[in-house]
Every structure is written in structure tokens, then in C-alpha cells.
C-alpha positions, -999 to 999 in steps of 0.1 A, spaced: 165 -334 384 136 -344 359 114 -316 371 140 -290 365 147 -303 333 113 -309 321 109 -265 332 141 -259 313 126 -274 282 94 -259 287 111 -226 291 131 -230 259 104 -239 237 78 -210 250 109 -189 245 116 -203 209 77 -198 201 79 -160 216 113 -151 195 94 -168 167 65 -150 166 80 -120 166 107 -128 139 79 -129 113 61 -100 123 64 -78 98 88 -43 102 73 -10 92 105 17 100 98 54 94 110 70 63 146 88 69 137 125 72 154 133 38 120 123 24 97 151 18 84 151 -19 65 117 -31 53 114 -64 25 85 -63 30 67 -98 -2 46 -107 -4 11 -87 11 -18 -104 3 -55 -96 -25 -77 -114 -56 -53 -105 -35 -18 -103 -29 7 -134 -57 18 -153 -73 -15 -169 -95 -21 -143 -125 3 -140 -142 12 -109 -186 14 -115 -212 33 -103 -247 20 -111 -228 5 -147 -215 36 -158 -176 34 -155 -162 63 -132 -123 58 -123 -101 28 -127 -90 9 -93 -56 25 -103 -65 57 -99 -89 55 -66 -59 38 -44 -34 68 -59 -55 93 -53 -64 77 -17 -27 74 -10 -22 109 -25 -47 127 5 -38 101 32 0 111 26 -4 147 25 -25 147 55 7 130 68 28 160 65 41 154 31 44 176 -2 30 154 -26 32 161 -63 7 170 -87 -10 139 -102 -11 159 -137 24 165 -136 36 125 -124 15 121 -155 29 144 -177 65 138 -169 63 98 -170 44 96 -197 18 74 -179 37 45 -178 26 24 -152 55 8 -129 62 -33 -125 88 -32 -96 102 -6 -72 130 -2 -94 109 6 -122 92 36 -105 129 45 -94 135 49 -128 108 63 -143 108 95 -118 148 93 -124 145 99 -160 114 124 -157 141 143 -131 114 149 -110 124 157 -77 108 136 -57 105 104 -39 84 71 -61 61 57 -45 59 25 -52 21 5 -49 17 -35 -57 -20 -44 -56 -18 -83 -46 -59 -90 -37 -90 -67 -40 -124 -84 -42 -156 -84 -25 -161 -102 6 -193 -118 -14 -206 -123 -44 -230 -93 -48 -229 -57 -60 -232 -48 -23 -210 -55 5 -194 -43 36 -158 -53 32 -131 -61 6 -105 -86 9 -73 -62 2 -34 -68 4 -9 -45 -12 26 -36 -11 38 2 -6 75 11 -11 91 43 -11 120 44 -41 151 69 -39 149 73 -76 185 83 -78 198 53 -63 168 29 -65 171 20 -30 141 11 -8 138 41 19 107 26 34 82 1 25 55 -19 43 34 -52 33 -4 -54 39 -16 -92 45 -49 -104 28 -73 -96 52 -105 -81 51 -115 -39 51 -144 -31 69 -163 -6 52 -186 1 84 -216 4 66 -229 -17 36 -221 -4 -1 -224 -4 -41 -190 -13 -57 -176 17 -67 -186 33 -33 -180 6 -15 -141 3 -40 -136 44 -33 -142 39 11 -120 6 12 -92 27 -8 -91 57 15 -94 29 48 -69 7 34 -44 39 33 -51 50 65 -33 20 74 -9 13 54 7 49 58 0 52 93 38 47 103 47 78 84 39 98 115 5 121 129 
């Protein structure tokens, strides 16, 4: 009777660490097919938006802002999407620079663009080491996808901290420009071929 007991409760508790394990993985669903047209707003969080400048050799080119939107722009495109002119997000939001999801929902609402928000949340970007060269970036963002005209979350996906491998060692605003276009690779790699 022990034995069988003993194998019950070792059967329960690899059981609870397998349903476990998989209850905190995180969900990435698909976007509903109704989404078509995304209108990438400038990423928010403490090092998105347009404060933070990305360098080549000390003369400032792009903000970090504006290399993970326009990264997220040709990643989702390639993706099948229509994505909307960067001028005219610009234009028709008045650059304002979104703090939630439900900000971005509201911004495109009341620019009645017709269009999806995306929204981004940098949480972490920094170099792997203290130099002007490396050949990763710690990373982790947020990307949500806003109906603006009911500010519901359609899709969204979380990116841990956890390195970017850059494949090849680079200058920070080279090295800034490859991790953004690798970084949304992944991230948008559930929204299909």
C-alpha cells in the first residue's frame, strides 16, 4: 500500500509542476482577422518616445522611439499588414506619445484614423556591458494591439528581460538599430508568415 501511495503522490506533484509550468507561460493568440490597418504610435514606457536619442560616432541620429516604430512598422508589413504612414500617425495625433493601451485607443479614436493602435511599452533596453561596443542588449517590451473604438485589447504579447543577440559585435546606434529590427522579429512573429 505505501508504494502505491508514495507513486500517487509522486504522480500528483510532477503533474502539479507540469500544469504549473505551463499556467505561466505566457499566451500570444493571433489577432482576430478584422485587423488589417495598424497605425504604430511612438513607444511609451521609461526609454520609448522621443527623449532618448540613438548615436552614431556622437552625432545624434534617431531617438530609441523612433528605431523600434520604424522596426515594428517593416516587420509588420512584411507580416501581411497595411500599415499606416508614419507622417500621417504624426500628423493626425499631434505627436503625442501614448502612456497605456487606452491612451493609444484614444488618440487614434479622436484622430478618426481608421486603423488599429499599436500599442509599444519599452520596460529594459541596455547594453549587455559597459562599452560603446557590444553584441547584445538586454530588451523587454510590451506590444498591444488597441480597437481604438472600443479600447479593447485585440492582441498583445509580453517580451521577458532577456538578452538580443546581435550576431556580430557593434557601435551603439548600430548595434540599438539591429537589436530593434531582431527584437520585432520576435515579438510579431505570431501575427502569421
Amino acid at each position: 500500500m505505501r508504494v502505491t501511495a508514495g507513486k500517487s503522490t509522486t504522480m500528483l506533484i510532477m503533474l502539479g509542476v507540469l500544469i504549473g509550468a505551463f499556467a505561466c507561460a505566457p499566451r500570444v493568440v493571433p489577432p482576430p482577422n478584422a485587423v488589417r490597418r495598424i497605425a504604430v504610435l511612438p513607444p511609451g514606457g521609461p526609454l520609448g518616445g522621443r527623449g532618448t536619442s540613438v548615436t552614431t560616432y556622437g552625432a545624434p541620429v534617431e531617438s530609441l522611439g523612433d528605431v523600434l516604430a520604424s522596426a515594428a512598422r517593416d516587420e509588420i508589413a512584411r507580416r501581411g499588414f497595411q500599415v499606416l504612414d508614419p507622417g500621417l500617425v504624426e500628423t493626425a495625433s499631434g505627436g503625442r506619445v501614448p502612456a497605456s493601451p487606452e491612451m493609444a485607443a484614444e488618440i487614434i479614436a479622436s484622430a478618426q484614423l481608421d486603423a488599429t493602435a499599436l500599442f509599444i511599452r519599452v520596460r529594459r533596453w541596455e547594453f549587455a556591458y559597459p562599452t560603446l561596443r557590444t553584441n547584445e542588449i538586454i530588451a523587454s517590451l510590451d506590444a498591444v494591439l488597441v480597437d481604438p473604438t472600443t479600447s479593447k485589447v485585440v492582441w498583445e504579447t509580453h517580451r521577458p528581460v532577456k538578452p538580443v543577440q546581435l550576431h556580430a559585435e557593434l557601435f551603439g546606434g548600430q548595434a540599438n538599430v539591429v537589436a530593434a529590427q531582431e527584437l520585432m522579429h520576435e515579438v510579431f512573429a505570431s501575427l502569421g508568415p
